[in-house]
C-alpha positions in Angstrom: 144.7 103.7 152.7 141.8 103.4 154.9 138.2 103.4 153.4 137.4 105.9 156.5 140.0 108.0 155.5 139.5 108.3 151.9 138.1 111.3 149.9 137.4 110.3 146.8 135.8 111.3 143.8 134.0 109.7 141.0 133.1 110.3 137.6 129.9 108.8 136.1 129.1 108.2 139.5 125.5 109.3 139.4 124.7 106.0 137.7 125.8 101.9 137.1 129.3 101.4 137.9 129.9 104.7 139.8 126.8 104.9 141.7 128.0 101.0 142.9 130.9 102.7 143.9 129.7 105.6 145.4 127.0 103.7 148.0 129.5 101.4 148.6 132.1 104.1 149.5 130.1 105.6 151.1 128.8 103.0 154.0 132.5 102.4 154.7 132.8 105.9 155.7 134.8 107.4 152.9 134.1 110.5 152.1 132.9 111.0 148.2 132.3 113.2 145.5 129.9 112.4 142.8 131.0 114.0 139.3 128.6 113.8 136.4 127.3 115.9 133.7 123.5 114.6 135.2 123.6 116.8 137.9 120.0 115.6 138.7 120.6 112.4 139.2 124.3 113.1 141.2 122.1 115.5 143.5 119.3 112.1 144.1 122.6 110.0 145.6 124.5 112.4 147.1 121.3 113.1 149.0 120.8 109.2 149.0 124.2 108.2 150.2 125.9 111.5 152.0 127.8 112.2 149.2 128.4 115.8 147.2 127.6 116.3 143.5 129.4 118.3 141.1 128.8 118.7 137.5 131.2 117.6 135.3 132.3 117.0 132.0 135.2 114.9 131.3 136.5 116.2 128.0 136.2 119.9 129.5 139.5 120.5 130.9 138.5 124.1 133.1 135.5 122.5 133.7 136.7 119.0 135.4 139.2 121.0 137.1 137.0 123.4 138.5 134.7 120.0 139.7 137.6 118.7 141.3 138.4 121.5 143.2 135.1 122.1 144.5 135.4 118.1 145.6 138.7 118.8 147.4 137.4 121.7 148.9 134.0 120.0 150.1 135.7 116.8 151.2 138.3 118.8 153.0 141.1 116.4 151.0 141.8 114.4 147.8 143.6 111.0 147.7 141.2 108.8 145.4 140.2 109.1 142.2 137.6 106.2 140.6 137.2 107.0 136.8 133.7 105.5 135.3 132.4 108.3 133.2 132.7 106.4 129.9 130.4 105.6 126.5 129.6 102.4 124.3 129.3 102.8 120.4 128.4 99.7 118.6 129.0 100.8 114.9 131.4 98.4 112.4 134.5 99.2 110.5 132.8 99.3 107.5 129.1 98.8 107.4 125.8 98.7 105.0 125.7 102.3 104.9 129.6 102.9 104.7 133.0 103.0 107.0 132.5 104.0 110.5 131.7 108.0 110.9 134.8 109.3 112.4 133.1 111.9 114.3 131.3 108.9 116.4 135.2 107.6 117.1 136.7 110.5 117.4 134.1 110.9 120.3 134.3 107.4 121.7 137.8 108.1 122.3 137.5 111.8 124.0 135.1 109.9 125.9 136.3 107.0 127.1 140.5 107.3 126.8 140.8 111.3 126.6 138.8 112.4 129.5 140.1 109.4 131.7 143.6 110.7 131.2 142.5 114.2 132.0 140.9 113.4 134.9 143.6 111.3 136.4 146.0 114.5 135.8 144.4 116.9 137.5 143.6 114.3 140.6 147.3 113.5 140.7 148.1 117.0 140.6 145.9 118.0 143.6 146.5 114.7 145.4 150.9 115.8 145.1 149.8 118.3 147.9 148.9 115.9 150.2 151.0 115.0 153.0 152.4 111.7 152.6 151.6 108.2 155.0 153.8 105.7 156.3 154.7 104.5 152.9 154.9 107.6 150.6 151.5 107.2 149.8 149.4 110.4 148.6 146.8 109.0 146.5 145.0 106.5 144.5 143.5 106.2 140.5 141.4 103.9 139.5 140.1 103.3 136.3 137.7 101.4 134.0 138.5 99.4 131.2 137.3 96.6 129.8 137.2 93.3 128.7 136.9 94.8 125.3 140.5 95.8 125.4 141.4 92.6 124.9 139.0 90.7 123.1 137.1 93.4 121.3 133.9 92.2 119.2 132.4 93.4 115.9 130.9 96.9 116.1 133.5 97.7 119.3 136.3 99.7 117.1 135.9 102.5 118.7 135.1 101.5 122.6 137.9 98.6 122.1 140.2 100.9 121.2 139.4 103.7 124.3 139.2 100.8 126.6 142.7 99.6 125.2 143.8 102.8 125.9 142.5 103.4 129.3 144.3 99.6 130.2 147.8 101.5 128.4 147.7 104.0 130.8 148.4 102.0 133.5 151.8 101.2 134.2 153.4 104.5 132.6 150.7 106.1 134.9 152.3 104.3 137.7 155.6 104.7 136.8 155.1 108.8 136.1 153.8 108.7 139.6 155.7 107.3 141.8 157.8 110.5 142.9 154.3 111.8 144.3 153.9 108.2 145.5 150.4 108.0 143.9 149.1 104.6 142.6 147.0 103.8 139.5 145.3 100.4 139.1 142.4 99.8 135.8 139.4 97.2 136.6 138.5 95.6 133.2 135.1 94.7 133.8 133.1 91.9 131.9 129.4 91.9 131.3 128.0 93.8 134.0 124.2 94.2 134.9 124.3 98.2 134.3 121.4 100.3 132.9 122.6 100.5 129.7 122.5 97.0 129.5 119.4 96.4 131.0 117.9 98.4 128.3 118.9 95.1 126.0 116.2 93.4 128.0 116.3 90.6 130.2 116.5 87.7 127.4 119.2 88.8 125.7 121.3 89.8 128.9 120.6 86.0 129.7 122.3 85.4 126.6 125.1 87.3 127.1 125.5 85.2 130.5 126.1 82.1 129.1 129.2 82.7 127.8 130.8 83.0 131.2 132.4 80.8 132.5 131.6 80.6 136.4 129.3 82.3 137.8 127.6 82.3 135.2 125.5 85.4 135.2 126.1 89.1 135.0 128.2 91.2 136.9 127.1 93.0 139.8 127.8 96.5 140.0 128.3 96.0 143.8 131.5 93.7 142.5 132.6 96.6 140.8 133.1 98.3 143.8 134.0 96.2 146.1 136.9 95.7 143.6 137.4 99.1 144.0 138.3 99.8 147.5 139.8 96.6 147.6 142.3 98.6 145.0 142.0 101.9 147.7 143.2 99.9 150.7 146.0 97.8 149.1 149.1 99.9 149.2 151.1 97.2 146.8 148.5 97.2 144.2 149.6 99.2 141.6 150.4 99.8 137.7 148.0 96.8 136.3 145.0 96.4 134.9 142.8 93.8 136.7 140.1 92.0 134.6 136.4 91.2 136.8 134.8 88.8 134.3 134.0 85.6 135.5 136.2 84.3 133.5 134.6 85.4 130.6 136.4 85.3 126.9 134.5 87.0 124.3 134.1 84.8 121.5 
């Protein structure tokens, strides 16, 4: 796939990872559709970068596949999908004031794991109407996990286990889809300098950077996306889940 012949959407993209991968989309040419449930701040980039903005929910099924519609329709086409809508709860197993609320995991999970998967679907199921290239090819998912997945901290339950989840998808993913000849590929990111962790503040960011190995600083969300269409323009890329972390370990 060519970046100037991609039509992609993105969820979460009106901020961090997504908005990375919108303006970065976006100067190659692709064509993009912002999906977010702050419609404000889609409406600010899409105006920014070119791009259209949709409200969307991820865990509403009629309303994601209404928002994807409306991208097809704006972009003229479907064949990318870049998943980054997502949550972090920090909350442990069993802490001072009891075992973990279940409606907090419960949501981590419809979140994070459930509305990846359903918006992956209804991609796939738009981008099976697309005439296929050279290769088969109709389409592209790609979605975020994370380091988590694999080495999942104290307080991370719940996002460990969506982000776990979101890595499981994968292959199957991959392996479901290949009659429609659509690909799926999950980034795990590793510490990346996003909003919500700049809210931490800048020493203890610093902190969390000396833990990687080389470089040893933050992820850029620029990375993120540059990851990203790397994924989008290499045709034997697929069924994986790729880990951007510096080399980072969690201890």
């Amino acid at each position: 796939m060519k970046l100037d012949e991609t039509a992609a959407i993105v969820t979460g993209g009106a901020s961090g990872l997504g908005a990375a991968c919108v303006r970065h989309l976006t100067a190659q040419g692709a064509k993009v559709a912002i999906l977010d449930r702050d419609t404000g701040k889609g409406t600010e980039l899409a105006e920014e970068t070119g791009a259209w903005a949709f409200g969307c929910d991820v865990t509403d099924e009629d309303g994601c596949k209404t928002a994807i519609m409306q991208a097809r329709n704006a972009m003229g086409g479907l064949n990318a999908a870049i998943t980054c809508a997502g949550i972090a709860t920090s909350v442990k197993t069993l802490g001072r004031d009891g075992p973990h609320p279940l409606d907090a995991f419960r949501r981590t999970i419809d979140i994070n794991l459930v509305g990846t998967f359903n918006v992956a679907r209804l991609a796939a199921a738009a981008m099976a109407e697309n005439t296929p290239d050279a290769d088969g090819a109709r389409g592209v998912i790609v979605t975020t996990a994370s380091i988590a997945a694999f080495d999942g901290q104290k307080g991370q339950a719940a996002y460990a286990a969506s982000k776990a989840g979101v890595a499981g998808l994968s292959l199957p993913m991959a392996r479901d889809l290949a009659r429609e000849g659509i690909r799926t590929v999950a980034i795990a990111p590793g510490i990346f300098r996003t909003p919500m962790l700049e809210g931490l503040g800048e020493e203890i960011m610093q902190t969390l950077a000396a833990d990687v190995a080389f470089p040893k600083r933050l992820g850029e969300p620029r990375e993120f996306a540059q990851l990203a269409a790397f994924i989008l323009t290499c045709g034997y890329l697929n069924g994986t889940t790729i880990r951007l972390d510096g080399a980072l370990r969690m201890p």
